[in-house]
mmCIF file of the N, C-alpha and C atoms, coordinates in Angstrom:
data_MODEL
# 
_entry.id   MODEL 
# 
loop_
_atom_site.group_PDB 
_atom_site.id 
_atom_site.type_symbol 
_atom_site.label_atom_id 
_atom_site.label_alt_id 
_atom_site.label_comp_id 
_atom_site.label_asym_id 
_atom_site.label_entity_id 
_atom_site.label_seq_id 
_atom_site.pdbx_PDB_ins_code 
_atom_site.Cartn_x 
_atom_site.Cartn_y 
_atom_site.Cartn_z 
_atom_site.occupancy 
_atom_site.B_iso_or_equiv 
_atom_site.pdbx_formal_charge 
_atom_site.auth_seq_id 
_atom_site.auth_comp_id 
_atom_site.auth_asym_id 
_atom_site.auth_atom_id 
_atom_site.pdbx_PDB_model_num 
ATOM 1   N N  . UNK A 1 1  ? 132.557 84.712  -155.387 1.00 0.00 ? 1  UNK A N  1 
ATOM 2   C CA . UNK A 1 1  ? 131.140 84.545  -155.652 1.00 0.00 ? 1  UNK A CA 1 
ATOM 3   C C  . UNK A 1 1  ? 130.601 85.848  -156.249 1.00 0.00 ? 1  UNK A C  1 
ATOM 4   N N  . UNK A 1 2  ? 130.008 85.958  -157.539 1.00 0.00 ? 2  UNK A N  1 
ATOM 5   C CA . UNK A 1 2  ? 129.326 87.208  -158.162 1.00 0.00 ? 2  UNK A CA 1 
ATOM 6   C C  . UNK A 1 2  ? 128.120 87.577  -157.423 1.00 0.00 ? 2  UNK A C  1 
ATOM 7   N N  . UNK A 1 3  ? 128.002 88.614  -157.516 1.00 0.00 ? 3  UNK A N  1 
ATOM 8   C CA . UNK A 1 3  ? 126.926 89.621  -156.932 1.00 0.00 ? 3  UNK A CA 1 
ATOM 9   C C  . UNK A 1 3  ? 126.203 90.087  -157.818 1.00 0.00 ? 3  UNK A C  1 
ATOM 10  N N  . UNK A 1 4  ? 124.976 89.603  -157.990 1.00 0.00 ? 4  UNK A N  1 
ATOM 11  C CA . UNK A 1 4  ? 124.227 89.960  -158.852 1.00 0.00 ? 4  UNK A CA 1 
ATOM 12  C C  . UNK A 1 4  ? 123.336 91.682  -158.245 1.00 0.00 ? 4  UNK A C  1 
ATOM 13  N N  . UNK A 1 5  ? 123.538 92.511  -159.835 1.00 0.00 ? 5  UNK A N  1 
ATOM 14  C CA . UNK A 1 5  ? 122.944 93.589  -159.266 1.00 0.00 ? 5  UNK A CA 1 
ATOM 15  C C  . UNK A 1 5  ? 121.361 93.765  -160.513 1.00 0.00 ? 5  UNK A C  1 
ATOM 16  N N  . UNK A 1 6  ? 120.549 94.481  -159.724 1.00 0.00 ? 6  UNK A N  1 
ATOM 17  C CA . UNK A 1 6  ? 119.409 94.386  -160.239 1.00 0.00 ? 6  UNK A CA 1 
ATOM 18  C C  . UNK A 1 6  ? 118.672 95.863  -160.946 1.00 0.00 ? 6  UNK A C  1 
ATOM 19  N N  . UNK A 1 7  ? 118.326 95.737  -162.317 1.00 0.00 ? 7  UNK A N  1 
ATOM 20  C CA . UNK A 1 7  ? 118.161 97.131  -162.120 1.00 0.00 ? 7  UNK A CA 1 
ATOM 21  C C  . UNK A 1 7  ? 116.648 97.153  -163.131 1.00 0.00 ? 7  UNK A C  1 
ATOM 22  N N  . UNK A 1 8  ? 115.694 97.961  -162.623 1.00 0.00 ? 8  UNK A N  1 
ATOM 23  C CA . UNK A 1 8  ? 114.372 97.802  -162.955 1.00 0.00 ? 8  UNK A CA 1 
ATOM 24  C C  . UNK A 1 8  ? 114.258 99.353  -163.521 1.00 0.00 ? 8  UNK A C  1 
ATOM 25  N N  . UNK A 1 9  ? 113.795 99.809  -164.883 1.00 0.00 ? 9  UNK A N  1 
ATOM 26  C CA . UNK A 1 9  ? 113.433 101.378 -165.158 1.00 0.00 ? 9  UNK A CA 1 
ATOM 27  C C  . UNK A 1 9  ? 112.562 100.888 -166.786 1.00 0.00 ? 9  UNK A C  1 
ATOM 28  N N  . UNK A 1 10 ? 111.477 102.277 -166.180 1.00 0.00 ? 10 UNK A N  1 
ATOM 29  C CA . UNK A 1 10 ? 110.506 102.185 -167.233 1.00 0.00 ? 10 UNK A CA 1 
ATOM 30  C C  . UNK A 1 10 ? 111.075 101.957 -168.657 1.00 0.00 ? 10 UNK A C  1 
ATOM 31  N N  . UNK A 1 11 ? 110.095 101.080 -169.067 1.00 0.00 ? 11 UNK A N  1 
ATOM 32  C CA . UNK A 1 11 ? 110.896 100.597 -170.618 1.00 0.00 ? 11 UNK A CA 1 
ATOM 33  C C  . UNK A 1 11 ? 110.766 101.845 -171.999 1.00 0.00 ? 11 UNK A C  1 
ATOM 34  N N  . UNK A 1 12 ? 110.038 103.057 -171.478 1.00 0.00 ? 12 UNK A N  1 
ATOM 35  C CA . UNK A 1 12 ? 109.853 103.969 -172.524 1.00 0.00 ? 12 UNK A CA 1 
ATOM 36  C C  . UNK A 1 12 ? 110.648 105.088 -172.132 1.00 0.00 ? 12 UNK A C  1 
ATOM 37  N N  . UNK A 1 13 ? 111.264 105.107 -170.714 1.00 0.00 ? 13 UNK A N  1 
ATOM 38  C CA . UNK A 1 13 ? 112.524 106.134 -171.066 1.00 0.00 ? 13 UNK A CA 1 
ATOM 39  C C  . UNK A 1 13 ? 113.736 105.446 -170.580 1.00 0.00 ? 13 UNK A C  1 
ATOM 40  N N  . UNK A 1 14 ? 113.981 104.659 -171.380 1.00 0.00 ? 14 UNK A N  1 
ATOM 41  C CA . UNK A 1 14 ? 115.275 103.530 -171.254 1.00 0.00 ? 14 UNK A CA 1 
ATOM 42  C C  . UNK A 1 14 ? 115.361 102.977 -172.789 1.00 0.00 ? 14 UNK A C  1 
ATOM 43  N N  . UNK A 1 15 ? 117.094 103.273 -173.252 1.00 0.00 ? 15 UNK A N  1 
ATOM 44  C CA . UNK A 1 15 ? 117.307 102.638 -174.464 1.00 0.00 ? 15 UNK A CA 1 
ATOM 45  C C  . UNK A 1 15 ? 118.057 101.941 -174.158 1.00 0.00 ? 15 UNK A C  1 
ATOM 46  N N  . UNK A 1 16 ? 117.660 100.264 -174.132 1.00 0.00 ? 16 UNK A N  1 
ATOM 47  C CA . UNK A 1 16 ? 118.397 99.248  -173.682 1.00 0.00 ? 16 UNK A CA 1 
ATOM 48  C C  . UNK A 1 16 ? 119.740 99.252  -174.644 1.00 0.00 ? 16 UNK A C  1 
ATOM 49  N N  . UNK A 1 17 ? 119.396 98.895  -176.104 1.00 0.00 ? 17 UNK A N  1 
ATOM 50  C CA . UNK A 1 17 ? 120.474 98.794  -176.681 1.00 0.00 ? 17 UNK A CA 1 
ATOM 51  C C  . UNK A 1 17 ? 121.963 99.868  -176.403 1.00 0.00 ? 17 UNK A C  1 
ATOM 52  N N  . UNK A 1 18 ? 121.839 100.788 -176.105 1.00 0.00 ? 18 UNK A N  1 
ATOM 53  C CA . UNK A 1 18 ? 122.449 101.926 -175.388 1.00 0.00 ? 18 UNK A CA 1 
ATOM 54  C C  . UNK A 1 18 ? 123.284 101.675 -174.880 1.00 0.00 ? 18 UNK A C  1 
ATOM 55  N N  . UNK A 1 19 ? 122.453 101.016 -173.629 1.00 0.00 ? 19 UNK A N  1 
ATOM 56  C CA . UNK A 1 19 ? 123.022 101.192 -172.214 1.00 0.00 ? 19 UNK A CA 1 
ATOM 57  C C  . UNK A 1 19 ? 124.087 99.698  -172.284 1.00 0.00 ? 19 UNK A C  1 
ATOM 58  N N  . UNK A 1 20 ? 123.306 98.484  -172.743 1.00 0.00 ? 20 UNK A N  1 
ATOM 59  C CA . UNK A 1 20 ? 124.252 97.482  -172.900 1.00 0.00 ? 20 UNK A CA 1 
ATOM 60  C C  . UNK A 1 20 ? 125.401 97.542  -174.102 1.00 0.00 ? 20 UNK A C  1 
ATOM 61  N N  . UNK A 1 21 ? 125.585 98.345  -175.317 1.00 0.00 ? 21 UNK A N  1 
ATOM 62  C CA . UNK A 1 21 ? 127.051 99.166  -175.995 1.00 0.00 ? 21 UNK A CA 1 
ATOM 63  C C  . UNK A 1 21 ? 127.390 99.930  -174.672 1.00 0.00 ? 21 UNK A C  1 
ATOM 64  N N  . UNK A 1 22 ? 127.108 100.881 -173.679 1.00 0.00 ? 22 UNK A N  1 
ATOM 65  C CA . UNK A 1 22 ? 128.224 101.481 -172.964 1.00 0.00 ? 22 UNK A CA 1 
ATOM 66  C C  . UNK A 1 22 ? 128.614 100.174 -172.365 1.00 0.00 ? 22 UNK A C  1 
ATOM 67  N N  . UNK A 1 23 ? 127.815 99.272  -171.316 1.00 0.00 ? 23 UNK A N  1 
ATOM 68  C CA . UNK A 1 23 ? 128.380 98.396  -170.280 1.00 0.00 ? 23 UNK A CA 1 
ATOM 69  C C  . UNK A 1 23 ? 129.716 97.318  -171.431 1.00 0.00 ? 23 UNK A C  1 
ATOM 70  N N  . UNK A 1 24 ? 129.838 97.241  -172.234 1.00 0.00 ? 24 UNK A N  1 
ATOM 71  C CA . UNK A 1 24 ? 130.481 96.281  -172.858 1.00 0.00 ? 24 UNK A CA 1 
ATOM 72  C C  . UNK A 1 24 ? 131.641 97.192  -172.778 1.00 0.00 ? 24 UNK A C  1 
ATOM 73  N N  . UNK A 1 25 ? 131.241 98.474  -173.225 1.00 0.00 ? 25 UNK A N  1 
ATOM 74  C CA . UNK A 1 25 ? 132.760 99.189  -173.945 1.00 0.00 ? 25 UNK A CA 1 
ATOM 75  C C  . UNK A 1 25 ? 133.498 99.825  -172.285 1.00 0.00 ? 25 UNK A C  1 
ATOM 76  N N  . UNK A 1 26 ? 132.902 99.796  -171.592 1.00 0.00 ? 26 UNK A N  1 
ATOM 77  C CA . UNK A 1 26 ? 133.310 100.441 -170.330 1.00 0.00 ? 26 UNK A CA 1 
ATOM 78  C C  . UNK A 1 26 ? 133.603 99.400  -169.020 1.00 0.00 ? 26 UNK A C  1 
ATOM 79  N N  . UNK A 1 27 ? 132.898 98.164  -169.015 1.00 0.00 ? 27 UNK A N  1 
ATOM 80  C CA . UNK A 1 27 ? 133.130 97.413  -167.808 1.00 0.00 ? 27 UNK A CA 1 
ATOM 81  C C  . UNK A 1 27 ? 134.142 96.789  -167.878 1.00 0.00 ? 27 UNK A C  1 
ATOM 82  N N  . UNK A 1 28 ? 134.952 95.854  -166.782 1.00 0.00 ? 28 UNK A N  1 
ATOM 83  C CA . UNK A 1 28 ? 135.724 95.243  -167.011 1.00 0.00 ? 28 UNK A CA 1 
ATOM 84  C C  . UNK A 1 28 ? 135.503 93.678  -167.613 1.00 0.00 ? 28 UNK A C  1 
ATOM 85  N N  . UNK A 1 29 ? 136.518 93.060  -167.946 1.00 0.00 ? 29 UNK A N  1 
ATOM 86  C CA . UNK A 1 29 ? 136.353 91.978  -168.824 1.00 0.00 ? 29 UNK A CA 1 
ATOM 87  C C  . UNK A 1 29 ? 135.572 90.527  -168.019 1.00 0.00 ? 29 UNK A C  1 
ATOM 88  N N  . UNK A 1 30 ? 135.750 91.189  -166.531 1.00 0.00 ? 30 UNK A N  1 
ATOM 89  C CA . UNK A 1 30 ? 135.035 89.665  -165.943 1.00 0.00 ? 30 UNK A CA 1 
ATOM 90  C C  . UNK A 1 30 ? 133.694 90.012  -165.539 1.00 0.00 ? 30 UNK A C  1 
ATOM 91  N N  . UNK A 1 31 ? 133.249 90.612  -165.899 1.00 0.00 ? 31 UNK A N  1 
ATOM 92  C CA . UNK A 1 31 ? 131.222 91.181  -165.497 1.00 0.00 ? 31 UNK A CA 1 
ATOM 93  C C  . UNK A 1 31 ? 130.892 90.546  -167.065 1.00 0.00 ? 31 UNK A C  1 
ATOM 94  N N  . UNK A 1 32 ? 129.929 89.922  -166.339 1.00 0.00 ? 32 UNK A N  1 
ATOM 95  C CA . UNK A 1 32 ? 128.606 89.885  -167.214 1.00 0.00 ? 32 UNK A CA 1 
ATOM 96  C C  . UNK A 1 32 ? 127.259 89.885  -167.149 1.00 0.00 ? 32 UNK A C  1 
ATOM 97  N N  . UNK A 1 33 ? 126.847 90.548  -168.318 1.00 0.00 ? 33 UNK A N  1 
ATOM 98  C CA . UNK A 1 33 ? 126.238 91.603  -168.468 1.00 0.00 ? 33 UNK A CA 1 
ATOM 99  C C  . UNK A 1 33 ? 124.639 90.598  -169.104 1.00 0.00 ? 33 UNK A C  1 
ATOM 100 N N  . UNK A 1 34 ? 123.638 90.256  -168.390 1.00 0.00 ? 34 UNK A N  1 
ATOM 101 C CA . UNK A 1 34 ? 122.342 89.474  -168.770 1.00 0.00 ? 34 UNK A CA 1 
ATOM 102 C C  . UNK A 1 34 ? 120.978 91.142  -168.344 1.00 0.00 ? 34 UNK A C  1 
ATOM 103 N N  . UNK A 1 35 ? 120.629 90.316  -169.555 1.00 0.00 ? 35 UNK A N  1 
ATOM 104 C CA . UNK A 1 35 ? 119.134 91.131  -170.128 1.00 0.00 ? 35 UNK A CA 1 
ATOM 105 C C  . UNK A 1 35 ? 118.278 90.287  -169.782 1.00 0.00 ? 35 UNK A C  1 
ATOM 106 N N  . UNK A 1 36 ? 117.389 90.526  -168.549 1.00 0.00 ? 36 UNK A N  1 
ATOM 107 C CA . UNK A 1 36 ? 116.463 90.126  -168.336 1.00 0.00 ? 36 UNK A CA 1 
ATOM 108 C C  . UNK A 1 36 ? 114.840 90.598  -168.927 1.00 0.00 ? 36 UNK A C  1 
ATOM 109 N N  . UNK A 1 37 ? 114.305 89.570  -169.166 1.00 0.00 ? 37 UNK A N  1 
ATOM 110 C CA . UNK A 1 37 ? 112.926 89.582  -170.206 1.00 0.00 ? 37 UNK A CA 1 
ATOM 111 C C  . UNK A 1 37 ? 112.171 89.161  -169.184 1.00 0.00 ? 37 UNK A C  1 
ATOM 112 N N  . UNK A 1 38 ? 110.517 89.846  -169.167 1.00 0.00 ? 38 UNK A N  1 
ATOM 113 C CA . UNK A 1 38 ? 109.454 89.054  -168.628 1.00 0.00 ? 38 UNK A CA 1 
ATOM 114 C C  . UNK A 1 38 ? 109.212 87.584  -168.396 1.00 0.00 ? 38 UNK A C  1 
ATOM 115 N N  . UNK A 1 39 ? 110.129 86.864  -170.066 1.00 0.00 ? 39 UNK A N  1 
ATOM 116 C CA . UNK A 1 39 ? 109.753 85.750  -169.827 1.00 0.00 ? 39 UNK A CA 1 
ATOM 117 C C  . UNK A 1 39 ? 110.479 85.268  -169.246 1.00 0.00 ? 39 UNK A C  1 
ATOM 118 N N  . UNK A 1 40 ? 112.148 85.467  -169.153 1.00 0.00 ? 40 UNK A N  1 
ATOM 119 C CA . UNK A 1 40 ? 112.938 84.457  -168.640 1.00 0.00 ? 40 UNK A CA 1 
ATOM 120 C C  . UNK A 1 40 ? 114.250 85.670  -169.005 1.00 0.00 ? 40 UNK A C  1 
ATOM 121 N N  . UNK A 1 41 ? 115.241 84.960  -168.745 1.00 0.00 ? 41 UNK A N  1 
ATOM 122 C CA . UNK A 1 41 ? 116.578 85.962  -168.928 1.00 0.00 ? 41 UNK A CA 1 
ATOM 123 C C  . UNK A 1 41 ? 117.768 85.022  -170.071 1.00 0.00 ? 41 UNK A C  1 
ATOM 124 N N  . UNK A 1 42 ? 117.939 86.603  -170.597 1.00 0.00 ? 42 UNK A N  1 
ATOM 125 C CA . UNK A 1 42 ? 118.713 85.890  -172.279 1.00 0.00 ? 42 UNK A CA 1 
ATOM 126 C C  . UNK A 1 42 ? 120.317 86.322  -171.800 1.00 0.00 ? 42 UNK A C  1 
ATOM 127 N N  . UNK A 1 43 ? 121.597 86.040  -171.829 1.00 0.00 ? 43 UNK A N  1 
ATOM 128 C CA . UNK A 1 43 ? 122.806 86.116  -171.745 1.00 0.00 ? 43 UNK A CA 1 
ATOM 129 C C  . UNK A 1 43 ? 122.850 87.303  -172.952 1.00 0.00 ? 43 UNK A C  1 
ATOM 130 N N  . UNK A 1 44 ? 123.286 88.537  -172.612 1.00 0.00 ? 44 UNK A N  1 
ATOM 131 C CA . UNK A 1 44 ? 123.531 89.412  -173.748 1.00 0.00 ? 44 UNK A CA 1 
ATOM 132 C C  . UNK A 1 44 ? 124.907 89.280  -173.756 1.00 0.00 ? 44 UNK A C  1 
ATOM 133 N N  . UNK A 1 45 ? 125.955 89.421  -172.966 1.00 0.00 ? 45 UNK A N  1 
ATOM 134 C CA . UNK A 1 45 ? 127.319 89.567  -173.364 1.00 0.00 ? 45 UNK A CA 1 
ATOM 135 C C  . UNK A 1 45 ? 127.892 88.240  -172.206 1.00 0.00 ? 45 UNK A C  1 
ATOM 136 N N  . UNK A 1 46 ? 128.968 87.574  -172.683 1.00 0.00 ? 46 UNK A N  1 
ATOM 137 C CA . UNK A 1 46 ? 129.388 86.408  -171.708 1.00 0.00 ? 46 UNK A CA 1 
ATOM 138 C C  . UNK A 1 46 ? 130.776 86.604  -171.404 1.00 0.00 ? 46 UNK A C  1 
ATOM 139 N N  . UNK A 1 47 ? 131.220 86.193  -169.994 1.00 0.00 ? 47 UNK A N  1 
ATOM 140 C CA . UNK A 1 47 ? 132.769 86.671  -169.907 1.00 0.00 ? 47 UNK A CA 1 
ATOM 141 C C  . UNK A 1 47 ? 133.536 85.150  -170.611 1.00 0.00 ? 47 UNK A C  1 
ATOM 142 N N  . UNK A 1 48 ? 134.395 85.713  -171.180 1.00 0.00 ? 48 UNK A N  1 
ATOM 143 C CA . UNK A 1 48 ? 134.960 84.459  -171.864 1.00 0.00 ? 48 UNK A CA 1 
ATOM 144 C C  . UNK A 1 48 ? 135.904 83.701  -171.168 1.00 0.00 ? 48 UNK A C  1 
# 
């Protein structure tokens, strides 16, 4: 069962695009990796 982890930081000293290129190039192949939006949450990277 996945464990969702949660992570909340001000959006003006945070470069999302950044941080989700390290998590891709550095995590392992079975995490995935969702960008959550105000409105709802978008799938940025999917484990295949």
């Amino acid at each position: 069962m996945p464990a969702p982890v949660h992570v909340a930081v001000p959006r003006a000293k945070f470069d999302l695009d950044k941080m989700v290129r390290k998590a891709r190039k550095y995590a392992p192949q079975h995490i995935q990796i969702v960008v959550a939006e105000p409105s709802g949450e978008r799938v940025a990277s999917r484990t295949n």
